[in-house]
TIVOMAR-565067 format. One record per residue (C-alpha): x, y, z. Coordinates in steps of 0.5 Angstrom, whole numbers, plus 500, padded with zeros to 3 digits. Example, Ala and Ser with C-alpha at 12.3 -4.5 7.8 and 13.67 -1.06 7.14 Angstrom:
525491516527498514
! end
This chain:
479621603475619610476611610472610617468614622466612628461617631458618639461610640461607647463600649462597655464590658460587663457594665465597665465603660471603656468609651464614652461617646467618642468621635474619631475620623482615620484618614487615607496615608494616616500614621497613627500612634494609640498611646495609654494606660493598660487597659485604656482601650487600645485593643478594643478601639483596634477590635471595634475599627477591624469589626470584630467587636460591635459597639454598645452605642454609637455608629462605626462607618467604613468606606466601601470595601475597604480592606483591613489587615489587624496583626493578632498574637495567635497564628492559625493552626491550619499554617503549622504544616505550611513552611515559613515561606508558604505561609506568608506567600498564600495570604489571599486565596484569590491569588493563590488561585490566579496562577492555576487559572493562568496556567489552565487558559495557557493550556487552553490556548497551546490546545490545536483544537481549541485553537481552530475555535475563534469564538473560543479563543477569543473568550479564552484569551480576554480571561486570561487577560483579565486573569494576568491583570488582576495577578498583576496588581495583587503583585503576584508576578514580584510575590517572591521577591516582596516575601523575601525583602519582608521576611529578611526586614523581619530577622528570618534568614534564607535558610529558615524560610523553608522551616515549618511554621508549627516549630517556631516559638511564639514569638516568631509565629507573630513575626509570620503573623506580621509578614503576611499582613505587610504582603497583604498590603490592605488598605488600613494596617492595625498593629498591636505591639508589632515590635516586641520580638523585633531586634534593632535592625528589623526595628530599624526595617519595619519603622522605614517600612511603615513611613513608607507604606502606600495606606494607613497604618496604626500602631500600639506600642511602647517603644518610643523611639518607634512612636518618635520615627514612624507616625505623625499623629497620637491618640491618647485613650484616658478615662473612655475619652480620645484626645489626638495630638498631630506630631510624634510621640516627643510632640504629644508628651510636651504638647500633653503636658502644656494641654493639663497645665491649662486644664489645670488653670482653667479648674483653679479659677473656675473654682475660684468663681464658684466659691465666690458666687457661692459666697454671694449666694449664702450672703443673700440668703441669710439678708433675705430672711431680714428683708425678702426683696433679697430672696429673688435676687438669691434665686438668681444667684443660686441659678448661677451658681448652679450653671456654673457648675455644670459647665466647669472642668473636671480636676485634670489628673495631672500625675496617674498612679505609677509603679514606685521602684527604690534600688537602693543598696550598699557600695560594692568593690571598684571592679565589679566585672571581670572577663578574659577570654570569654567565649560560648560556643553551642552546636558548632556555632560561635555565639561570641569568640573569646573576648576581654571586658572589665565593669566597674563600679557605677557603669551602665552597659547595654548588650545588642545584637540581632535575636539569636546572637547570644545577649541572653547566652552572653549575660548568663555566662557572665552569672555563671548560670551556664557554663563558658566555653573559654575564658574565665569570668571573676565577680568583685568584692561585695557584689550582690546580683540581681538578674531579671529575666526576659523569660520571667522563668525565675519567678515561683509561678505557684507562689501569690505576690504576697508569699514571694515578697515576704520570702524574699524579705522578713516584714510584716503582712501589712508591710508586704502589702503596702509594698505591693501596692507601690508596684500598683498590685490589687488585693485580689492580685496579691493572693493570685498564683503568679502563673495567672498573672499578666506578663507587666504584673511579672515584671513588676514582681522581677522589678520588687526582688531587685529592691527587696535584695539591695543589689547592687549589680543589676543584669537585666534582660529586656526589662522594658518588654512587658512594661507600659511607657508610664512604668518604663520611665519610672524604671528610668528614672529609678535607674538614673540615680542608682549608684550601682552598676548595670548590665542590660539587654534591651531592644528598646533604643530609647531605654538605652540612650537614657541608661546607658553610657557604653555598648557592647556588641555582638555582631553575627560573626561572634565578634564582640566590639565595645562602643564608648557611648549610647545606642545613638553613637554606637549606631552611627558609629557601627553604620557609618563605617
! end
């Protein structure tokens, strides 16, 4: 069942096209991936579909009453006094009111004196039937139940559903945002990086959650192995064009390569026959100015080439621009990591219990464990930012540090990219900006506070201090976060040749079986395990057992 067609759609933004004329048809039980460089259109496409945006030209129809769910970053303030709970049990006010219209029939009812009125009863009882009806298919009589499974999917444990909402981070409030929309449960579901404050197991939740939700469900993201699991259908957004691909995130990145390889092919002799047709062109022109029964068929020949010209491809641009990351740096001593009896406790509670681990030079490690189990905590005890609360932590011979932090708060917010990176290294003005360039930073951007800058451009500038300084241990924390796909597997690919050694964070499963090659894992106890494998054989190993 078609559920919403957009026909000959364009959008623009202060005389910028986004679209451009593009024609799109999302279907009942569709699951939908929107991949695309930032800026693509992605959340405009969301916006126009939701209704929030209108067109500049062209005709977006819905199907009759069709309901809508469009996960956004911001939570209404009107919840900050409501408690976790409430606030994802009231997303319809309609079934929020069917429980005092059920009980005031009851009343009704139970009354002698209404009672002995037939006609009245007779009312009240086909309304409250009516009433119990409508309660039962908006769920309400499994209400708590369904909040309870969605909130414990989403990583909120019992004890927490009774917090405010106005206490928790951003992070967390879009988490609410998410678990009302998925109560909710409307007839099309829009889901605009829905993954970013996720952990691995309520990833692992919200991808079954997804394959198994009875309507439509389309997702923004730039994890992956979630594009992989949970939709059967890509659109890529390039240029204001729309180009679907019917399969996972895998399927799209062969079938999109083979897809510009024809182009390409197609262009070259397409080329080919207009150089050949305007050779034969030129060649009549200068016989006919011999002989002028040449100058007709010259006229013709130009007709031709003309067309041909119209009707050729445009160049495929078969390789975007892309971040440049180099982490080259000199050798560091064998043992680059040394901890025995490692612990942290904070409050009472034991992020990690005392542990022993030994990196050595050239290893790549990833941390997991559910949010809040300490990985940030675990990685800068390890720095010596923070204090242990056991245990002792030894740096190797000729080690140079490079942390990048999830929380981008090393960053100088009132400093311009071009100041940051001259510090961090002597060059020259024109050598600073040829390096920003590399990490696809504007001109006008060079000389912007860092604070009002993007959280990807952020990372980017984390990205140009690692190489800047030469390290040669990496500690990075979700350093994919705020990345697009593209640049993410520049960082991969920059990772996989260097011959340094790595420590990382990452909720990104597909980032970790590339990366790394052994797992440690915080488990809720504290207890610290290490798996000799990537994420892929640490989670069947973990949940096999």
């Amino acid at each position: 069942m078609l559920l919403a067609n957009f026909s000959k759609v364009s959008m623009d933004f202060g005389g910028n096209p986004v679209f451009n004329e593009v024609d799109l048809e999302i279907m009942d039980g569709e699951r939908i991936g929107l991949v695309g460089e930032n800026g693509s259109g992605k959340s405009t496409l969301f916006k126009l579909l939701a209704g929030l945006d209108t067109p500049t030209s062209g005709v977006i129809s819905r199907r009759r009453n069709l309901t809508i769910g469009y996960l956004t970053q911001e939570v209404d303030p009107a919840l900050d006094q409501k408690t976790i709970f409430e606030a994802v049990s009231e997303t319809s006010d309609e079934l929020v009111a069917l429980p005092g219209i059920l009980s005031d029939l009851e009343a009704c009812m139970s009354d002698p004196d209404f009672a002995a009125d037939a006609g009245e009863l007779t009312r009240v009882l086909e309304e409250y039937g009516k009433a119990q009806e409508r309660f039962e298919a908006l769920g309400g009589y499994s209400l708590e139940h369904r909040v309870e499974a969605v909130l414990s999917g989403l990583g909120f444990a019992a004890s927490e559903h009774t917090q405010r909402v106005g206490v928790l981070s951003g992070g967390e409030k879009k988490l609410v945002n998410l678990a009302r929309i998925l109560i909710e449960m409307p007839d099309v579901i829009l889901l605009d990086e829905p993954d970013n404050h996720l952990d691995l197991h309520a990833k692992a939740w919200l991808e079954q959650y997804i394959q198994d939700y009875p309507g439509t469900v389309l997702i923004i993201s730039h994890d992956r192995h979630l594009l992989d699991r949970a939709v059967k259908k890509i659109i890529e957004l390039e240029d204001g064009t729309i180009f679907e691909y019917a399969g996972n995130y895998s399927f799209y990145f062969a079938e999109r390569l083979q897809r510009l390889s024809k182009l390409q092919e197609l262009y070259s002799l397409q080329q080919t026959e207009i150089k050949r047709l305007e050779a034969s062109m030129r060649q009549l022109k200068g016989w006919s100015k011999l002989n002028p029964k040449f100058a007709g068929r010259a006229e013709y020949m130009a007709k031709r080439v003309e067309k041909a010209r119209e009707e050729a491809v445009n160049r495929p641009i078969m390789e975007r621009d892309k971040i440049k990351v180099d982490l080259d740096a000199d050798r560091s001593g064998k043992k680059v990591l040394e901890v025995k009896g490692l612990s942290k406790t904070i409050g009472g509670r034991a992020l990690f219990e005392p542990f022993d681990f030994t990196l050595l030079y050239g290893e790549r490690v990833g941390i997991v464990g559910a949010n809040g189990s300490g990985k940030t905590t675990l990685l800068r005890t390890m720095m010596d930012m923070i204090p242990a609360t056991t245990g002792t932590v030894k740096i190797g011979a000729s080690v140079v540090l490079g942390y990048y932090a999830q929380e981008q708060e090393t960053l100088p917010f009132e400093s311009a990219p071009l100041d940051f990176v001259r510090r961090l290294k002597k060059m020259t003005e024109p050598q600073a900006i040829s390096f920003l360039h590399g990490l696809l930073f504007s001109y006008e951007d060079l000389h912007t506070p860092i604070r009002q800058l993007s959280g990807g451009e952020k990372s980017r500038l984390q990205l140009a201090r690692l190489m800047l300084t030469e390290a040669n241990f990496l500690l990075l924390d979700e350093p994919t976060n705020n990345l697009d796909i593209a640049s993410t597997e520049v960082l991969e690919a920059s990772l996989q040749v260097f011959e340094g050694t790595v420590l990382t964070v990452s909720h990104d499963r597909y980032f970790l079986d590339k990366i790394v090659s052994k797992i440690i894992s915080i488990g809720d106890d504290g207890r610290v395990s290490v798996y000799p494998g990537n994420f892929s054989y640490y989670f069947e190993k973990k949940y096999a057992a």
